[in-house]
C-alpha positions as CSV (number, residue, x, y, z in Angstrom):
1,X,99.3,241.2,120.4
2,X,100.9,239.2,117.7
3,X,99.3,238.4,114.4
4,X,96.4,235.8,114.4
5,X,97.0,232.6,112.8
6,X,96.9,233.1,109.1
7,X,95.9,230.9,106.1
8,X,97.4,231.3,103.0
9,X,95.4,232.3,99.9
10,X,96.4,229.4,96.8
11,X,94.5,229.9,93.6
12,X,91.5,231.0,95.6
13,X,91.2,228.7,98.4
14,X,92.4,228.7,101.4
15,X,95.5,226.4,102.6
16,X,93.9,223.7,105.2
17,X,95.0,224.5,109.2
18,X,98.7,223.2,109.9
19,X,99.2,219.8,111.9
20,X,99.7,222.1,114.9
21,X,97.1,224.2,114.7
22,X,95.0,221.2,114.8
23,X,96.5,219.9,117.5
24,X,96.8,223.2,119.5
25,X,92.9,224.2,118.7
26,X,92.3,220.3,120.1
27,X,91.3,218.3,117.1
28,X,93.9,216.1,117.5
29,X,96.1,215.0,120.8
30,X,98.5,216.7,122.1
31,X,100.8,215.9,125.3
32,X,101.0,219.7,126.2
33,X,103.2,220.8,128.6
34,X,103.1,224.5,128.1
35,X,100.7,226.9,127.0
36,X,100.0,231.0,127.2
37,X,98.4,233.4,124.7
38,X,101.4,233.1,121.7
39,X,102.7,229.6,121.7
40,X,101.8,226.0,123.4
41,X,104.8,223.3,123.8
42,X,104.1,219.5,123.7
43,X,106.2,216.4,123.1
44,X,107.2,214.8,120.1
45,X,105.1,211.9,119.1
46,X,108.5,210.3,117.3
47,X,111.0,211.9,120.1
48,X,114.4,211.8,119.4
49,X,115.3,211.6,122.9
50,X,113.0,211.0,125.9
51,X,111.4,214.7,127.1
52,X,112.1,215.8,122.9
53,X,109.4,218.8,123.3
54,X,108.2,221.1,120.1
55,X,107.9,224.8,121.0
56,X,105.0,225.9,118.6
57,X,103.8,229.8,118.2
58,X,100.0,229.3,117.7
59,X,100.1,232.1,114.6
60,X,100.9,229.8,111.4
61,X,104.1,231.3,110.6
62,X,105.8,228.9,108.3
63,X,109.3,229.9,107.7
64,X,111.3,231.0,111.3
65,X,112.6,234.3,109.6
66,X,109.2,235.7,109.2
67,X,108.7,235.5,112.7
68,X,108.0,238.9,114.5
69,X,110.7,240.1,117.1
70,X,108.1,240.7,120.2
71,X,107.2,237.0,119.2
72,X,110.4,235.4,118.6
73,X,111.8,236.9,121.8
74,X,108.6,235.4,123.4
75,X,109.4,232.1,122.1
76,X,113.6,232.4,122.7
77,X,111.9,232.9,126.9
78,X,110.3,230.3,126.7
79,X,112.6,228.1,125.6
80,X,115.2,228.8,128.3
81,X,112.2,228.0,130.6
82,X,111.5,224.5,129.3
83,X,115.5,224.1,128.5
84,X,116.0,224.5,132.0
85,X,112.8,222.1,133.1
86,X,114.2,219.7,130.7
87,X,117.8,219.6,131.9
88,X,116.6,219.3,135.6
89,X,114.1,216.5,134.6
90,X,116.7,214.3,132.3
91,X,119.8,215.3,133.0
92,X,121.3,215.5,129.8
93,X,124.4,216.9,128.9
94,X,122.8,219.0,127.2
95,X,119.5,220.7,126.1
96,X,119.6,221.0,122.1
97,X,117.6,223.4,120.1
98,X,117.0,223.1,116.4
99,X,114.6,225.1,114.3
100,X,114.5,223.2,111.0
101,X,110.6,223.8,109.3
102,X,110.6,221.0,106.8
103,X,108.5,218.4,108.4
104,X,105.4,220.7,109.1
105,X,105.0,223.9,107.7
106,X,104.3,226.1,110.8
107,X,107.3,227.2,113.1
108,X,108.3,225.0,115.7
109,X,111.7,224.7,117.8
110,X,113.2,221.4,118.8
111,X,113.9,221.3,122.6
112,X,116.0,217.7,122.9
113,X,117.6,216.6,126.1
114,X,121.0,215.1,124.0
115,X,124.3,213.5,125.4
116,X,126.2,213.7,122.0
117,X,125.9,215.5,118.4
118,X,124.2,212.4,117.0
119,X,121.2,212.7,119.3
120,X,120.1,215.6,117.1
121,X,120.1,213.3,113.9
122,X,116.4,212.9,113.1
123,X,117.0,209.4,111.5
124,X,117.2,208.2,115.0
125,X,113.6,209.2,115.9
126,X,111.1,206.5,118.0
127,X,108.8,206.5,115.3
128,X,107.5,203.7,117.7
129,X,107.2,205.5,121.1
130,X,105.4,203.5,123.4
131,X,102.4,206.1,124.6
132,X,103.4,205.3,128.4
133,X,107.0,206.4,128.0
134,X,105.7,209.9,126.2
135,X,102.8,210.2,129.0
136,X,105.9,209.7,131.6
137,X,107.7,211.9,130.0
138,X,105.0,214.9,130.1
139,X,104.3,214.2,133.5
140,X,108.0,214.5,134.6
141,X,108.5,218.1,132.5
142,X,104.8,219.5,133.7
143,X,106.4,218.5,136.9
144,X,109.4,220.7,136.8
145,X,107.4,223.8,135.4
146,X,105.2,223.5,138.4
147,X,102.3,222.7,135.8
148,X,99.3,220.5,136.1
């Protein structure tokens, strides 16, 4: 078993629960399209590209390195998994991955269906995705994992 999600001690309160913890514990929406006992994977709410899907470990781990190896080999499987979902379901050229860590501060991996380098430039996101396009979008990758 992998550590349970962990809040921070700062000057003798705790640190609130992380965007995704919220999201993954169900206080707030999530267009899931993956989810076991260490990690849950839903889409972008500003994609990048159409099927962009965030890979999230459900221990608040904020900083990629700190990641334990039974869990980070968890999370490199399944990756390939929804890489492969995402490339038979878009047809990209490519299936990007980018672990960056700045915009929330729990580990998450960027799975992005991309056709060149600048699909990966996070100035580009839909900051105005259109919910039916993201509910498609789910649909189409639950689809390809065999997922309801």
């Amino acid at each position: 078993m992998y550590p349970p999600a962990r809040r921070t001690p700062c000057n003798g309160t705790l640190i609130m629960p992380t965007l995704f913890t919220r999201i993954i514990q169900g206080e707030l929406p999530g267009r899931f399209v993956w989810k076991d006992e260490h990690c849950v994977a839903f889409l972008s709410i500003e994609p990048l590209r159409p099927g962009h899907t965030l890979l999230v470990p459900r221990a608040e781990i904020d900083h990629w390195i700190d990641v334990p190896d039974p869990l980070h080999a968890h999370l490199a499987q399944v990756a390939r998994r929804l890489g492969a979902a995402l490339q038979s379901a878009f047809q990209p050229a490519k299936v990007g991955v980018m672990i960056a860590g700045l915009e929330v501060r729990h580990v998450h991996w960027h799975l992005i269906p991309i056709h060149e380098l600048g699909d990966l430039n996070f100035a580009r996101a839909d900051k105005h995705a259109k919910p039916a396009d993201l509910d498609a979008a789910a649909a189409l990758l639950r689809a390809e994992l065999g997922r309801p």
